[in-house]
N, CA, C and O of each residue as an XYZ file, in Angstrom:
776
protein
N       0.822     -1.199      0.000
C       0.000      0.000      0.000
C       0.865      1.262      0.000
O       0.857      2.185     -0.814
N       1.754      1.065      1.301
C       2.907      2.504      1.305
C       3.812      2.824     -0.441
O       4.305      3.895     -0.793
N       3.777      1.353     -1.342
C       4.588      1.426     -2.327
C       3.714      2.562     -3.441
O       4.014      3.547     -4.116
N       2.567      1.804     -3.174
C       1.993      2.653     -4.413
C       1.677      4.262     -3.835
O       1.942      5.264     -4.501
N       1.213      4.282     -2.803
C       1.295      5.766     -2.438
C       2.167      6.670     -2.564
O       1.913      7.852     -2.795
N       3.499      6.083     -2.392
C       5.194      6.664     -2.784
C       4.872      7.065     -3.899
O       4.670      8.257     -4.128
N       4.748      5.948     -4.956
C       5.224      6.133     -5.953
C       3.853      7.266     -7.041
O       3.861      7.692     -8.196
N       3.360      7.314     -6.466
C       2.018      7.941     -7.241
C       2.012      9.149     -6.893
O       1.352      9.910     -7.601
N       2.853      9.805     -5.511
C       3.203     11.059     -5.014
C       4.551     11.439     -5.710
O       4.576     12.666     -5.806
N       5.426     11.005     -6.115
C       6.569     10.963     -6.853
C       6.568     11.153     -8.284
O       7.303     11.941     -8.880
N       5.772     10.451     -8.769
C       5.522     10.699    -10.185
C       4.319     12.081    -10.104
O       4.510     13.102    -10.764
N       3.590     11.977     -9.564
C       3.117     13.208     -9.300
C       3.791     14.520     -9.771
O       3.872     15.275    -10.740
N       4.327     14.294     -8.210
C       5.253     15.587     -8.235
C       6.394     15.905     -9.541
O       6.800     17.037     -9.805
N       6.778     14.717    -10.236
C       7.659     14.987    -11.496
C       6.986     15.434    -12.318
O       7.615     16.148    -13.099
N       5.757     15.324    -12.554
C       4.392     16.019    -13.333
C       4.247     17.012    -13.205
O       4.487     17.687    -14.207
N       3.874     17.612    -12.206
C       3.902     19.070    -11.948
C       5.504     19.807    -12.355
O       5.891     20.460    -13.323
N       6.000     19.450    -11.411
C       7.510     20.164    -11.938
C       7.684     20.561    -13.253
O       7.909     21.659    -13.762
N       7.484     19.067    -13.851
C       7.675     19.060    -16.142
C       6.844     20.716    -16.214
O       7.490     21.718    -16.519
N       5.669     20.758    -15.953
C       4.813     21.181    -16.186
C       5.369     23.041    -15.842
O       5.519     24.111    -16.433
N       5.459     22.626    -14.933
C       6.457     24.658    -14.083
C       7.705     24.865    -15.201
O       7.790     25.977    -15.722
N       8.456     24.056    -15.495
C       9.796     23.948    -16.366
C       9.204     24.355    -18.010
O       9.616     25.253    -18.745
N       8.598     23.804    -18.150
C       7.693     24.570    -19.659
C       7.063     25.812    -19.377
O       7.091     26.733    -20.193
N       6.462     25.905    -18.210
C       5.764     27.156    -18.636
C       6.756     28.422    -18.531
O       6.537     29.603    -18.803
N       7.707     27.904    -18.136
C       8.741     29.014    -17.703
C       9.443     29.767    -19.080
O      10.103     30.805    -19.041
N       9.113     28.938    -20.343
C       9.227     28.998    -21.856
C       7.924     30.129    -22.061
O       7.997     31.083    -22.835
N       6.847     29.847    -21.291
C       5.885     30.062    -21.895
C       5.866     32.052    -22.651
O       5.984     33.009    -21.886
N       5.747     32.175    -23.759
C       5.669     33.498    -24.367
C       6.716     34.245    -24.602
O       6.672     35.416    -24.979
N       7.986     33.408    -24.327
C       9.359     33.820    -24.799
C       9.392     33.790    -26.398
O       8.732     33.052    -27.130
N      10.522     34.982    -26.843
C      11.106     34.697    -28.482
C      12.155     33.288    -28.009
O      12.662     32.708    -27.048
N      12.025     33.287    -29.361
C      13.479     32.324    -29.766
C      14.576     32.421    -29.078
O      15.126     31.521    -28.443
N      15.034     33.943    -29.244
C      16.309     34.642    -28.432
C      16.224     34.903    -26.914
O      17.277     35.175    -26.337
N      14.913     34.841    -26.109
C      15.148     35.253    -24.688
C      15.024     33.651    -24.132
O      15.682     33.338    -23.140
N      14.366     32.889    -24.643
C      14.477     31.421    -24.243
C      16.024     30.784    -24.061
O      16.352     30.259    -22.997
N      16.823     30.871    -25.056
C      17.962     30.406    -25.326
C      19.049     31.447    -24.981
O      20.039     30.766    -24.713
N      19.376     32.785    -24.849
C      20.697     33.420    -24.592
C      20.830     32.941    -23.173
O      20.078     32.370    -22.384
N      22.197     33.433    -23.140
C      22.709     33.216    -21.653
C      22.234     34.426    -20.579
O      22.167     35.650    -20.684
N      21.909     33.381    -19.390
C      21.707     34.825    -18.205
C      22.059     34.961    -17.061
O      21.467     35.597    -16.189
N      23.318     34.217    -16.943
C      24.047     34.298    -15.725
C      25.497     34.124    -16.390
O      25.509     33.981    -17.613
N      26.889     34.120    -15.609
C      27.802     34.345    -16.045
C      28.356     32.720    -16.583
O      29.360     32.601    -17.285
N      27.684     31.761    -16.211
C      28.220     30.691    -16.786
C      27.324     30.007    -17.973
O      27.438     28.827    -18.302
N      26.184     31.178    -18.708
C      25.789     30.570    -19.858
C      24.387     29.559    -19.069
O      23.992     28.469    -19.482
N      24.026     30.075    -18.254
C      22.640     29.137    -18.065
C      21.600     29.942    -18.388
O      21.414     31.072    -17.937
N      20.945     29.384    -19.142
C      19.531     29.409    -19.896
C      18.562     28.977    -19.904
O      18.691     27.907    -19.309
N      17.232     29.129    -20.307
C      15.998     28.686    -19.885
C      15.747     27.377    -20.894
O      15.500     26.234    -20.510
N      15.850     27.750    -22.043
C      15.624     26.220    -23.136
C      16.785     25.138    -23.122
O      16.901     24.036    -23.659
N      17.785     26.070    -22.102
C      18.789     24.569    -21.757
C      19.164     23.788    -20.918
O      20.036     22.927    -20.797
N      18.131     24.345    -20.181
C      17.767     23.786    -18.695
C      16.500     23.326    -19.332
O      15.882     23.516    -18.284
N      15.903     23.042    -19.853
C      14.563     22.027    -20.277
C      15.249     20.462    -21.320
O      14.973     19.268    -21.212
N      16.222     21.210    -22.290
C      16.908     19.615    -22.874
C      18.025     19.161    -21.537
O      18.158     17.977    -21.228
N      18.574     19.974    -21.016
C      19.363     19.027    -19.934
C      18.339     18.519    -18.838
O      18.600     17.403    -18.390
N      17.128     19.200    -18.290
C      16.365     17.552    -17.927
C      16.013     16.624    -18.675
O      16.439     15.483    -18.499
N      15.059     16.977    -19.778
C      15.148     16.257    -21.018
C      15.988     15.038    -21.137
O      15.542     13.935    -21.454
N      17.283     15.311    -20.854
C      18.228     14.184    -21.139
C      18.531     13.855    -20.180
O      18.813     12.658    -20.245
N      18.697     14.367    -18.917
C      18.341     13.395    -17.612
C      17.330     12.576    -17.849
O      17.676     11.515    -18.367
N      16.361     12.686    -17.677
C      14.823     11.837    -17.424
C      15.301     10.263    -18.783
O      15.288      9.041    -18.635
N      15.545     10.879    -19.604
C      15.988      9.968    -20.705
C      17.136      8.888    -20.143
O      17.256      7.669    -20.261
N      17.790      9.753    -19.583
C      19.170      8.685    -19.171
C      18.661      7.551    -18.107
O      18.819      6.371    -18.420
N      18.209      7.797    -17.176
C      17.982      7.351    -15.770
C      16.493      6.994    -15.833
O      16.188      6.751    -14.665
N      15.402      6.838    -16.619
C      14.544      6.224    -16.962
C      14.397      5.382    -18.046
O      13.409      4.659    -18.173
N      15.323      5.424    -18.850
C      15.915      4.511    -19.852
C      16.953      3.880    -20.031
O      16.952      2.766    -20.553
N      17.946      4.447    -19.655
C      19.162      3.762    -19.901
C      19.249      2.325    -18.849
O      19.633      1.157    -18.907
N      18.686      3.179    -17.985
C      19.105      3.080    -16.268
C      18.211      1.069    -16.117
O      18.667      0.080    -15.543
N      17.131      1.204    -16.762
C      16.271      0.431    -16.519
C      15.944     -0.467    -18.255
O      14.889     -0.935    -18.682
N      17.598     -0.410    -19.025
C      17.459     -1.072    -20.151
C      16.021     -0.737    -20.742
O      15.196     -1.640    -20.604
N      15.721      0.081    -21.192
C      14.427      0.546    -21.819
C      14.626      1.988    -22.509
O      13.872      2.938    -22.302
N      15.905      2.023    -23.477
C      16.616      3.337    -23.811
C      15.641      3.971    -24.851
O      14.917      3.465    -25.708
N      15.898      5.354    -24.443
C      14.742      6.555    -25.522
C      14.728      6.478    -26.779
O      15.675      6.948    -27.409
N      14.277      6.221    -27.056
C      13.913      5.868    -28.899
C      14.516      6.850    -29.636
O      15.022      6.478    -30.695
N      14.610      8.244    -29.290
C      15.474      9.366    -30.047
C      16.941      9.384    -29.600
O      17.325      8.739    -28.625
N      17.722     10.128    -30.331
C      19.199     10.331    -30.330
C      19.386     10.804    -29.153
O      18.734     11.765    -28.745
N      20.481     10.079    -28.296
C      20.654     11.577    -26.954
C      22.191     11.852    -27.492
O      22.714     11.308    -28.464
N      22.812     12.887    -26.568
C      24.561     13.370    -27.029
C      24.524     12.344    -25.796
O      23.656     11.692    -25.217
N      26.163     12.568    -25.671
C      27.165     11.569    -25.422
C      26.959     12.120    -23.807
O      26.916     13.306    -23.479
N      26.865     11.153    -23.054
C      26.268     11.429    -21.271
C      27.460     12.690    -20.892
O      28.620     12.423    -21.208
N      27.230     13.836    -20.329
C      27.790     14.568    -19.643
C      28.946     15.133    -20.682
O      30.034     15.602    -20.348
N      28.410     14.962    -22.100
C      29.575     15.871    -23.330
C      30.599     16.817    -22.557
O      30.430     17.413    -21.494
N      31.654     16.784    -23.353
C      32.833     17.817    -23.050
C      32.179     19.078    -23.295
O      32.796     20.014    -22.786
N      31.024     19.437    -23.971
C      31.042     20.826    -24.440
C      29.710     21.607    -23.727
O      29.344     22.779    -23.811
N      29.112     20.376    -22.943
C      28.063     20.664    -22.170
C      27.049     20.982    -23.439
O      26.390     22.022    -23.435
N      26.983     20.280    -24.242
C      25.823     20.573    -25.075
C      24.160     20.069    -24.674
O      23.056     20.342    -25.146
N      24.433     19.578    -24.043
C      23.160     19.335    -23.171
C      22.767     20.376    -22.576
O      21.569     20.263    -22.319
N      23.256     21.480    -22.179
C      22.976     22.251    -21.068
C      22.575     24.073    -21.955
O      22.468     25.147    -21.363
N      22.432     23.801    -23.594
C      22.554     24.896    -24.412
C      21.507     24.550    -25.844
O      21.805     23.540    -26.482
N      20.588     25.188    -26.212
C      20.512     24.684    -27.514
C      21.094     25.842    -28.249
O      21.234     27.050    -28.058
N      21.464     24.690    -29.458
C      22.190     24.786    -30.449
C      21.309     25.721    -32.053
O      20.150     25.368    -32.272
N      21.839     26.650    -32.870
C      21.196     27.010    -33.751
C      20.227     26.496    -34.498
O      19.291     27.167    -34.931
N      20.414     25.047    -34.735
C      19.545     24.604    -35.409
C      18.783     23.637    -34.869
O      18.347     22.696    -35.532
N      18.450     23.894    -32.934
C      17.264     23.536    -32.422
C      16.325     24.492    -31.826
O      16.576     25.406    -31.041
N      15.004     24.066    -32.417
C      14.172     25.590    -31.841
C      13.795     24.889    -30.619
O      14.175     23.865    -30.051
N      12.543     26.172    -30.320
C      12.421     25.964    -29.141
C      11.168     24.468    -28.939
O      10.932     23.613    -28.085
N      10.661     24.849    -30.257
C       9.442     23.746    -30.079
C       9.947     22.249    -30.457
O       9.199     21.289    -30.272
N      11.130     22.110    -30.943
C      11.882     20.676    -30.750
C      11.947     20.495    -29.935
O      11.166     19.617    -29.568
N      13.255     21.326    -28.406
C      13.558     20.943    -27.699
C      12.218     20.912    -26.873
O      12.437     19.993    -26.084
N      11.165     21.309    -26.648
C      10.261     21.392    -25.767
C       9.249     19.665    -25.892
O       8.766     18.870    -25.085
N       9.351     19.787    -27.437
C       8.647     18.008    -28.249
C       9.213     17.105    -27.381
O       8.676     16.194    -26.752
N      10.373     17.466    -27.420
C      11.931     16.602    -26.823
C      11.623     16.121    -25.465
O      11.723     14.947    -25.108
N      11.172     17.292    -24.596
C      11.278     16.934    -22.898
C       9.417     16.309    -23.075
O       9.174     15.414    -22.266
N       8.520     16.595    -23.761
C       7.707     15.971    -23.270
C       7.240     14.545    -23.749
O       6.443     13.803    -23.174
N       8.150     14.252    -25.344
C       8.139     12.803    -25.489
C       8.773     12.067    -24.296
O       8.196     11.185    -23.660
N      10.153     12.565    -24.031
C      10.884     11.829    -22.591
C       9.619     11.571    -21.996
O       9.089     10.466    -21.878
N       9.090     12.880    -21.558
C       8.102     12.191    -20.165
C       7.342     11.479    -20.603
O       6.996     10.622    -19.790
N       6.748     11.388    -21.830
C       5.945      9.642    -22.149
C       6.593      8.718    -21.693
O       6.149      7.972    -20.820
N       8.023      8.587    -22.330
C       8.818      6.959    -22.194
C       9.156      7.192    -20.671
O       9.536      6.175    -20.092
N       9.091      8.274    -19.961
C       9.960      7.884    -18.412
C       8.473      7.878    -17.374
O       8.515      7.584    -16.179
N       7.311      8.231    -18.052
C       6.175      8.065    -17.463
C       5.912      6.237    -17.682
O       5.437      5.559    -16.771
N       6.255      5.734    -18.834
C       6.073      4.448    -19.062
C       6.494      3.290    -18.373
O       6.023      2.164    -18.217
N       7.600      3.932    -17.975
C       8.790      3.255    -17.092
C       8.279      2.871    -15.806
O       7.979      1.806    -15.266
N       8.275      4.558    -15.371
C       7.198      4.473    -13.718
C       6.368      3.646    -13.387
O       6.473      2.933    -12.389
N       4.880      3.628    -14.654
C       4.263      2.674    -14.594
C       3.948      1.754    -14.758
O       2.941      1.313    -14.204
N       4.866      0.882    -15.811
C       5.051     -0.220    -15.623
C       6.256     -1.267    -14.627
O       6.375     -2.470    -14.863
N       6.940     -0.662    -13.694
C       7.905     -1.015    -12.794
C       7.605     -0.797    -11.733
O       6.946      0.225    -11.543
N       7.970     -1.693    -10.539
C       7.681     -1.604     -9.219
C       8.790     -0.500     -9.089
O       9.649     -0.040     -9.841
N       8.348     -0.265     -7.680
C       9.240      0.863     -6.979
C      10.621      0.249     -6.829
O      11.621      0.860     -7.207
N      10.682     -1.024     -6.247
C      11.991     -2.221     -6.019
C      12.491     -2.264     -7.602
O      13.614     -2.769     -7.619
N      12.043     -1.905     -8.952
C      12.893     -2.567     -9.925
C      14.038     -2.498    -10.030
O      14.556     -1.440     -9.673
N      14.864     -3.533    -10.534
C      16.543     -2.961    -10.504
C      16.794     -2.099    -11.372
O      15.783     -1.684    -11.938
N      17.899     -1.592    -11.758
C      18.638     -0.479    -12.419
C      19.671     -0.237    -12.230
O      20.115     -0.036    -11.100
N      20.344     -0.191    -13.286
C      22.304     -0.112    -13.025
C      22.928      1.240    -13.707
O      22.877      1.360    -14.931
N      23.416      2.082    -13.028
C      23.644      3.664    -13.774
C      25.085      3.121    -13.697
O      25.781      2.781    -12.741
N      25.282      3.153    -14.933
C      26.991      2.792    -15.242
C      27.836      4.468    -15.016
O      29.047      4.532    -14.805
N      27.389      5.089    -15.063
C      28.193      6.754    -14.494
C      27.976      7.124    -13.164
O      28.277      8.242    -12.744
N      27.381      6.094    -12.355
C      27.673      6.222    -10.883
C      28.861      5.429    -10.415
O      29.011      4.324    -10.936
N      29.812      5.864     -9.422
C      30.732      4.670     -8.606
C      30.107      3.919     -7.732
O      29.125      4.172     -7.035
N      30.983      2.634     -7.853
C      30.160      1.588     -7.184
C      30.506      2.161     -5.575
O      31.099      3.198     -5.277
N      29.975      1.207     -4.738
C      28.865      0.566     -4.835
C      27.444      1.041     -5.206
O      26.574      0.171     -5.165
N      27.131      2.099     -5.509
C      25.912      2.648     -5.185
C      25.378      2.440     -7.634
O      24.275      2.598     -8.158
N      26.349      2.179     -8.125
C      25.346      1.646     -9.358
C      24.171      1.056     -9.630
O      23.306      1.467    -10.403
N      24.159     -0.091     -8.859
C      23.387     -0.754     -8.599
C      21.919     -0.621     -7.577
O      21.913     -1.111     -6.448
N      20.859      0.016     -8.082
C      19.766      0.367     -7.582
C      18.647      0.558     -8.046
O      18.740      0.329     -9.252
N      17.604      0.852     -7.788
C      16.169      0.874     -7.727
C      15.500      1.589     -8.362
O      16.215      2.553     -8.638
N      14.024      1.789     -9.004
C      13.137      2.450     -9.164
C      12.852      4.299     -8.162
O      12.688      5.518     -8.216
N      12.988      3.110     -7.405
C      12.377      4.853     -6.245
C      13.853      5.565     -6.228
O      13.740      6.754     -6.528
N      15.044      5.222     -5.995
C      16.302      5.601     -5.831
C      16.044      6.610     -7.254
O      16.313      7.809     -7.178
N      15.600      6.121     -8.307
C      16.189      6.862     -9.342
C      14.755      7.987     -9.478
O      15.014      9.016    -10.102
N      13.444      7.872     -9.000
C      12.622      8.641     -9.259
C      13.126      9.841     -8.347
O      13.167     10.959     -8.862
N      13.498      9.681     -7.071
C      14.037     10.289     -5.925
C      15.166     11.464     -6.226
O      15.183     12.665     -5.958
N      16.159     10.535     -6.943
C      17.068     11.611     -8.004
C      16.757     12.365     -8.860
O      17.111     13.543     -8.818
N      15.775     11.701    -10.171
C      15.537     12.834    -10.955
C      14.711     13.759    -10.680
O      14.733     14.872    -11.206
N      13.630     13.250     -9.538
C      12.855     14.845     -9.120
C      13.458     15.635     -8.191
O      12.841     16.689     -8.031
N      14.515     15.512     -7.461
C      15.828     16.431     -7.133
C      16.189     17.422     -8.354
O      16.056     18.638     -8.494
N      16.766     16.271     -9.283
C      17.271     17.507    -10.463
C      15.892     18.294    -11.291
O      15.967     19.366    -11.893
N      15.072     17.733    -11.187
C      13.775     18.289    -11.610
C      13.707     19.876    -10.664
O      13.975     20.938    -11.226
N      13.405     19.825     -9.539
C      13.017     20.719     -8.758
C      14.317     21.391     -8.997
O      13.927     22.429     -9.532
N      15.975     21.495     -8.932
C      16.666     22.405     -9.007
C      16.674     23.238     -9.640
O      16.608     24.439     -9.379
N      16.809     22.388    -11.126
C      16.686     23.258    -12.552
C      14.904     23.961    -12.500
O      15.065     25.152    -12.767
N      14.313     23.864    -12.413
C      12.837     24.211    -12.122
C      12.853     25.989    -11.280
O      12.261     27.022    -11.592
N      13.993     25.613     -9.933
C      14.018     27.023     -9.341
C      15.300     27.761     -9.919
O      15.574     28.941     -9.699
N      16.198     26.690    -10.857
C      16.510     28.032    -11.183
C      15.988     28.470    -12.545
O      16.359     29.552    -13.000
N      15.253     27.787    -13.137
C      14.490     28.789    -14.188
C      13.268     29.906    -13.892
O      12.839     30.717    -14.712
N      12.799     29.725    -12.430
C      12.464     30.329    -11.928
C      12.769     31.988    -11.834
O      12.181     33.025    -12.141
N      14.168     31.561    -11.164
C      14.812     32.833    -10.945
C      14.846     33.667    -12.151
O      14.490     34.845    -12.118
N      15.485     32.786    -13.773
C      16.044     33.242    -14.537
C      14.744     33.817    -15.606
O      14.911     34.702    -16.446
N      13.629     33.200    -15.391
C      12.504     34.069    -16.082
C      12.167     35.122    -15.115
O      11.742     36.086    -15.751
N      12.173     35.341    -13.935
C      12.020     36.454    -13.105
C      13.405     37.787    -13.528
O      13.193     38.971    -13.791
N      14.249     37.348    -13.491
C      15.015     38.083    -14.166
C      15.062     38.821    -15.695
O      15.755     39.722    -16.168
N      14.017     38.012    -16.197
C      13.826     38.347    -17.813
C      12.404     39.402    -17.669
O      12.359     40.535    -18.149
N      11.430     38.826    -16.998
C      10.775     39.927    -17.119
C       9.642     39.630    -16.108
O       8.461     39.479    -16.420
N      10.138     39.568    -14.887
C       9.858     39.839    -13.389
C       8.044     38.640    -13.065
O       7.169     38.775    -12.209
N       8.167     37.771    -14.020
C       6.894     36.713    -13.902
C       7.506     35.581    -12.597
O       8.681     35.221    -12.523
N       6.535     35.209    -11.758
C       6.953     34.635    -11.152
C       5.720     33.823    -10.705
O       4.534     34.150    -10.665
N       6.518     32.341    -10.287
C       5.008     31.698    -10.038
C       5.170     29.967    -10.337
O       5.676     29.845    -11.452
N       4.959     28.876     -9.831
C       4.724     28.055    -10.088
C       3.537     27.636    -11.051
O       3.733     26.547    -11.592
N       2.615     28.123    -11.307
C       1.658     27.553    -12.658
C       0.689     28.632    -12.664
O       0.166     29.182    -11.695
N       0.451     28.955    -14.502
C      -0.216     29.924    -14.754
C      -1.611     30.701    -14.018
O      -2.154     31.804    -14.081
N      -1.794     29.542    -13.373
C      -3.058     29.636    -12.890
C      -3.342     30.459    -11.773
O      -4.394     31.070    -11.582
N      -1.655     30.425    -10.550
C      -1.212     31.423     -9.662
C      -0.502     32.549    -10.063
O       0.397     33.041     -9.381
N      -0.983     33.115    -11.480
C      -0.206     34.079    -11.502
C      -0.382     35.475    -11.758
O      -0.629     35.997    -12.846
N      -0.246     35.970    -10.762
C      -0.506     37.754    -10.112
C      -0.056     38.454    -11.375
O       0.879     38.093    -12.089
N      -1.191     39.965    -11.639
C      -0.409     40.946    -12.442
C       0.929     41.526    -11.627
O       0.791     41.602    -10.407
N       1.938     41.852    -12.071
C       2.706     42.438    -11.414
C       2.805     44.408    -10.796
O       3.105     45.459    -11.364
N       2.474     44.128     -9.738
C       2.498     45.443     -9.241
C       4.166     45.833     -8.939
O       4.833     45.219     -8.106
N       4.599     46.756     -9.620
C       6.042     47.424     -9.994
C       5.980     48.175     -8.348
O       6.775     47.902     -7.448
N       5.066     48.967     -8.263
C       5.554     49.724     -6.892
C       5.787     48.880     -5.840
O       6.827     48.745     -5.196
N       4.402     48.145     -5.679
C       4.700     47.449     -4.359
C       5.959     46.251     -4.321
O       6.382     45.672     -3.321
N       6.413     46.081     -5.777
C       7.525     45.053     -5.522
C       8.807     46.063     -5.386
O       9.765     45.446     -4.918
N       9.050     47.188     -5.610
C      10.126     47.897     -5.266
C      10.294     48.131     -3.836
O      11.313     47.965     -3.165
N       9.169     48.531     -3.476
C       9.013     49.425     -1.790
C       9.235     47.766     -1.175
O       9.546     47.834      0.014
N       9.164     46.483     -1.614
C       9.352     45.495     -1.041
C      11.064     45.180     -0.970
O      11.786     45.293      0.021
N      11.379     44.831     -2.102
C      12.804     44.953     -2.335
C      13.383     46.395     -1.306
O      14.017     46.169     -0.275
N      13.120     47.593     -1.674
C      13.533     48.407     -0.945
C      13.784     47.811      0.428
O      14.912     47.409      0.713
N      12.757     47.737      1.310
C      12.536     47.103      3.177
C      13.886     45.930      2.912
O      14.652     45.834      3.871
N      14.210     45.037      1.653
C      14.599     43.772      2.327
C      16.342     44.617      2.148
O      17.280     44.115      2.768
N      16.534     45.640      1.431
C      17.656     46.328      1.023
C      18.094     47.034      2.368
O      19.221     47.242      2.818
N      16.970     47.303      2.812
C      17.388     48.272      4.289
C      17.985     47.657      5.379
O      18.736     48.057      6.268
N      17.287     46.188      5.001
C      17.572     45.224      6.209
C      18.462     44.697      6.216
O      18.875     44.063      7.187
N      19.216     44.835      4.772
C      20.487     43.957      4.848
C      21.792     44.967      5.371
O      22.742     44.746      6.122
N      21.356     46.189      4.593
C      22.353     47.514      5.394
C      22.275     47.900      6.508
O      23.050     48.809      6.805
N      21.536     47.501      7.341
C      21.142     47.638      8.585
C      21.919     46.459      9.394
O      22.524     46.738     10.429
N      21.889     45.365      8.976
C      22.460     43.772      9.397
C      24.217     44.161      9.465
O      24.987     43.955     10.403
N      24.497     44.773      8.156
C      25.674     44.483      7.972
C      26.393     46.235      7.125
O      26.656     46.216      5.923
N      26.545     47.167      7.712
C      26.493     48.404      7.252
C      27.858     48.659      6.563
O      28.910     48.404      7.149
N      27.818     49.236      5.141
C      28.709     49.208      4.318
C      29.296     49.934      4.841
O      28.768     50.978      5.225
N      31.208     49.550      5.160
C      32.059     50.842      5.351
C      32.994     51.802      3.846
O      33.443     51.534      2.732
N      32.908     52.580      4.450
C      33.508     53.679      3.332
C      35.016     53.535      3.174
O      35.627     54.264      2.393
């Protein structure tokens, strides 16, 4: 009973997440989806193919049941996983993460929580493991990349919100005079010397 409850809260929750990670695309150009917006080149459409190719790896590979499409080479030298490339738009890579979640939704439900699974890019001993072990992991990396696309569409043009449905017009004053108070508090905590 506890198995299926786990696992139906788990896949759940990887559902929703998929779901926050797209919309975070949602009404972008071509160019604000994909440029870089932090100093090491992280981006919003490349943080959707690098889960994309997580979920693929570790729901397929992981459990001999590999993704029917091409993946790059696990953890590339050039981090191309983590960028799209000119001649992927946005509505490939987006096709991309939600075919995955068919085949890694397939996986879920047809496998016990106990199934085995062997991640040959883990050190042993710990290769060798489970269903829940690996749902457990990828909705970790799910939820990371998730807040930080968060951040990084808030930075693009101040939307914020886990799903469309919670999402406030943005009042400019009251989010300044807010920011302002948390600005005071930090100069107040820790007062800049001259």
């Amino acid at each position: 009973m506890i198995d299926e409850f786990a696992k139906d809260h788990l896949h759940g929750r990887l559902r929703r997440d998929r779901k926050a990670l797209l919309w975070k695309l949602d009404g972008l150009s071509e160019y604000d989806a994909r440029r870089p917006l932090t100093a090491t080149g992280t981006n919003l459409l490349g943080l959707v193919k690098h889960v994309a190719t997580v979920e693929a790896r570790y729901f397929g590979e992981v459990f001999d049941r590999p993704s029917p499409e091409p993946l790059p080479q696990w953890q590339d030298s050039n981090g191309s996983d983590l960028w799209a490339t000119e001649d992927e738009t946005l509505d490939q890579i987006t096709g991309f993460y939600r075919r995955t979640g068919e085949h890694s939704d397939a996986t879920i439900t047809e496998l016990s929580l106990d199934a085995p699974g062997h991640v040959p890019w883990w050190p042993e001993p710990y290769a060798d493991t489970n269903l829940f072990a690996i749902m457990v992991h990828v909705l970790g990396e799910s939820i990371r990349h998730a807040g930080h696309a968060d951040i990084l569409r808030e930075g693009l043009d101040g939307r914020t919100g886990l799903r469309a449905e919670y999402e406030k017009q943005i009042d400019e004053e009251a989010r300044a005079a807010y920011c302002a108070k948390i600005e005071q508090a930090a100069r107040s905590a820790a007062p800049i010397k001259a």
